[in-house]
FIZAZA-851817 format. One record per residue (C-alpha): z, x, y negated; residue in three letters. Coordinates in pm, whole numbers, padded with zeros to 5 digits, always signed. Example, Ala and Ser with C-alpha at 12.3 -4.5 7.8 and 13.67 -1.06 7.14 Angstrom:
<kolpas>
+00780+01230+00450Ala+00714+01367+00106Ser
</kolpas>
This chain:
<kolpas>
+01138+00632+00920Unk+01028+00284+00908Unk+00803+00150+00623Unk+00679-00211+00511Unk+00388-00295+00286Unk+00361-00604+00101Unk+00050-00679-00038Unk+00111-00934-00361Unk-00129-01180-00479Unk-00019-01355-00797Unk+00015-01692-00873Unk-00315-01877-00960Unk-00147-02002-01277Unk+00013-01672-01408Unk-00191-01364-01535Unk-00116-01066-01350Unk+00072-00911-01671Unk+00321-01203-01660Unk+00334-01190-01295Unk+00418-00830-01309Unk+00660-00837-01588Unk+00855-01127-01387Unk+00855-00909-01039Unk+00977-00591-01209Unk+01229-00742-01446Unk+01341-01047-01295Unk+01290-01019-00898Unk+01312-00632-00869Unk+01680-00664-01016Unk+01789-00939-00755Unk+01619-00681-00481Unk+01805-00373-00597Unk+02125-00531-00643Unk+02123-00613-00279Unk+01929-00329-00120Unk+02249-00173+00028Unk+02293-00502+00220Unk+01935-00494+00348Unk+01943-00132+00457Unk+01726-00008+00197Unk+01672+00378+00164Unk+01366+00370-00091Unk+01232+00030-00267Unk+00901+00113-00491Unk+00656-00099-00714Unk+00348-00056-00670Unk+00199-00189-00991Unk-00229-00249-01003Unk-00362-00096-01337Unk-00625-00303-01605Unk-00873-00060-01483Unk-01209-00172-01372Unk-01183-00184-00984Unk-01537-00333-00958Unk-01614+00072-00991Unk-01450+00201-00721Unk-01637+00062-00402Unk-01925+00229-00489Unk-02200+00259-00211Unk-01924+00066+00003Unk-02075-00229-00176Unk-01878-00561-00172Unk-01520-00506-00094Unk-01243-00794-00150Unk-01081-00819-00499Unk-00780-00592-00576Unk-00423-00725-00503Unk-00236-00760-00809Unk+00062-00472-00682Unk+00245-00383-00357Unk+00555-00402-00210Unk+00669-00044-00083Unk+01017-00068+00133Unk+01178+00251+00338Unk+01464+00223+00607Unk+01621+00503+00862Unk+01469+00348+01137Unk+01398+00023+01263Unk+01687-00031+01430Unk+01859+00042+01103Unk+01635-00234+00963Unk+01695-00495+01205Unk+02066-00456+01224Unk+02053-00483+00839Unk+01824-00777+00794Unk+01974-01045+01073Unk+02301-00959+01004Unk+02462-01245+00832Unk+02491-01136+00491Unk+02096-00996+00531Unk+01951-01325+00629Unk+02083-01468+00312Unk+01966-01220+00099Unk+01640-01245+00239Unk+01642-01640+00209Unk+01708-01576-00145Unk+01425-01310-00218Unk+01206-01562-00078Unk+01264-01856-00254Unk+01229-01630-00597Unk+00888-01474-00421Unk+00761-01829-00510Unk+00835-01777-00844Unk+00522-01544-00871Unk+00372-01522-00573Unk+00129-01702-00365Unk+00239-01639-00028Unk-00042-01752+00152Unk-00269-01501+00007Unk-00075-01207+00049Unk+00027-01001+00372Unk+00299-00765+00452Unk+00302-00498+00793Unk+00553-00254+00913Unk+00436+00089+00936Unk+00460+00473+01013Unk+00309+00779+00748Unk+00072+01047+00835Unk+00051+01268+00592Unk-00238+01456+00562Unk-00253+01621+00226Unk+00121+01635+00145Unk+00293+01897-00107Unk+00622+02006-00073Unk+00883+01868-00197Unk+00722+01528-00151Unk+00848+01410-00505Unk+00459+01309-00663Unk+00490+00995-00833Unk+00207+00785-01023Unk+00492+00676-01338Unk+00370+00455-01627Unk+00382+00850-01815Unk+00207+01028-01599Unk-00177+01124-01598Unk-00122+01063-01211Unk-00294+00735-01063Unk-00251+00569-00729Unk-00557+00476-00532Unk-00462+00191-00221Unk-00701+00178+00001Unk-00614-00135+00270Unk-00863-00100+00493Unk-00963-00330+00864Unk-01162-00199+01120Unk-01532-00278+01267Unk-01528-00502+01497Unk-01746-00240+01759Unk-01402-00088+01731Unk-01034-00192+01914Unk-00727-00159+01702Unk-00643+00139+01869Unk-00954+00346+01910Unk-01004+00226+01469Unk-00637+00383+01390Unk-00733+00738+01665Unk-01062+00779+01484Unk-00902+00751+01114Unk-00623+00985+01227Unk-00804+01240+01399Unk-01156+01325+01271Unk-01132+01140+00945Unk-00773+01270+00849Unk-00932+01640+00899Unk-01195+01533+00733Unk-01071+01435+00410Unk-00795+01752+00397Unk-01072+02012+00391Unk-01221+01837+00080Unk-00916+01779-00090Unk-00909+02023-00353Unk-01269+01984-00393Unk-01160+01631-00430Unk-00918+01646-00721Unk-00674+01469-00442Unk-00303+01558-00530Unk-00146+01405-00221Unk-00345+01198+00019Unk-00161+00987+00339Unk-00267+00769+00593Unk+00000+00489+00660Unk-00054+00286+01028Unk+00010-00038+01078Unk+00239-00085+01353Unk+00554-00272+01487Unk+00332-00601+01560Unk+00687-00856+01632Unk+00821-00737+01319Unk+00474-00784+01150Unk+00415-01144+01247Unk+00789-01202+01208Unk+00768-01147+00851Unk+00397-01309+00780Unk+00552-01625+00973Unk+00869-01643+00737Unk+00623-01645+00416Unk+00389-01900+00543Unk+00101-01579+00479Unk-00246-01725+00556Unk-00372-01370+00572Unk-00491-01098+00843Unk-00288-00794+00847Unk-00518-00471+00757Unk-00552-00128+01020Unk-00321+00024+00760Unk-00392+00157+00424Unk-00489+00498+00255Unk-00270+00645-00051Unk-00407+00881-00285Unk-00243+01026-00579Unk-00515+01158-00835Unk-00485+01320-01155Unk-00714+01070-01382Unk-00905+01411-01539Unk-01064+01443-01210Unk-01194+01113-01212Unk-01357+01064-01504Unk-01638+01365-01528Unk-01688+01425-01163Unk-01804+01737-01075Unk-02095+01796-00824Unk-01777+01905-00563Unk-01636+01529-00638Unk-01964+01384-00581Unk-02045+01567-00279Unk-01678+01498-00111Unk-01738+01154-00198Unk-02016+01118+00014Unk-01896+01299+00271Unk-01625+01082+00257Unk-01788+00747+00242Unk-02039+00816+00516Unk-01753+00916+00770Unk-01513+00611+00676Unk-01875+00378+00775Unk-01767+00502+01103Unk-01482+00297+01175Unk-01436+00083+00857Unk-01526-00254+00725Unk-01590-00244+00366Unk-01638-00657+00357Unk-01322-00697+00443Unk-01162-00394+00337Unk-01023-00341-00055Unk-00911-00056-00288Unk-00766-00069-00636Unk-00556+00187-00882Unk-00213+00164-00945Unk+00117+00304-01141Unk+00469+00327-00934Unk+00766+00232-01021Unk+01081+00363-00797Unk+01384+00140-00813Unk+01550+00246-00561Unk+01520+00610-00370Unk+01846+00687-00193Unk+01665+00963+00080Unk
</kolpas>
């Protein structure tokens, strides 16, 4: 199954509660309407919370500020995609949703990338959701690599020994679900950057973590201790300085899998 992220920086002269209301009730109705036309399987919100993200970096020390939501898109494949997308119909759909991303968006500061999942901490069935109701919370974690590293050798090092890593502290953790979603598909990617005039670099990939919000606020010594852990093995292949992390709430609109 192929995946796109869409990182979203607002518009510098909208606050990111109109910018937010405007995407979910104005531009996530034009993109659900025409979702079957664009191959859709699962469209999701990714909405960032009022919390204070200047918190969360901890000893990563300066990170860059939170994007105001995400973008979350699902299709079959990616031949399922393409077919979809330059078909006739698709390209004007899509020449549509862009002109109304400028109604919100500032294109040049955010990013999308195609992607595959690895889940690492993943119950079954896969149905945990962050809603506006829930106690739930969605940490993003967009993350680039150290330079010391290659693209590859960054994504093998954060699948194989950090992956493990984190899954043997996850209940220690308070992590409900925890996946590690790859950047891949480079054509596509800078296909897609090109078409929104994006000014910005792609990331490795990002981190997902579903929390419940009563582990988070009186951290046990376990949370403290699987946080270092945790910090001192991501040094290994991460840049923090260029690297960000913020909460957020989901909203599905569409989930036809």
């Amino acid at each position: 199954m192929l995946r796109l992220t869409f990182l979203l920086r607002r518009r510098e002269d909208m606050s990111r509660q109109d910018m937010q209301r405007y995407w979910f009730e104005e531009h996530g109705s034009l993109v659900a309407g025409h979702s079957r036309t664009l191959g859709m399987l699962r469209y999701v919100q990714v909405h960032t919370t009022d919390d204070d993200h200047t918190r969360l970096p901890g000893r990563r020390g300066q990170m860059e500020e939170p994007y105001d939501g995400v973008v979350e898109v699902w299709w079959e494949s990616k031949q399922a995609m393409i077919e979809a997308t330059r078909s006739e119909e698709g390209r004007k759909v899509d020449q549509m949703l862009r002109e109304d991303e400028k109604n919100f968006l500032d294109l040049k500061r955010s990013v999308a990338w195609f992607n595959y999942e690895y889940p690492q901490v993943n119950p079954t069935p896969e149905n945990v959701v962050a809603t506006e109701r829930s106690s739930l919370v969605k940490l993003y974690f967009p993350l680039r690599h150290l330079d010391s590293l290659t693209f590859d050798e960054a994504q093998w090092y954060w699948r194989t020994h950090h992956g493990p890593v984190i899954r043997r502290q996850a209940h220690g953790s308070g992590i409900v679900r925890y996946q590690q979603v790859h950047r891949d598909e480079p054509d596509l990617t800078d296909a897609i950057n090109r078409s929104r005039g994006s000014e910005t670099e792609p990331y490795l990939g990002h981190a997902e973590v579903w929390m419940d919000r009563s582990s988070m606020g009186n951290p046990t010594p376990e949370n403290r201790a699987a946080s270092k852990r945790a910090y001192e093995d991501e040094a290994n292949f991460i840049d923090f300085s260029r690297s960000t992390m913020f909460l957020a709430k989901e909203h599905v609109i569409i989930d036809r899998r």
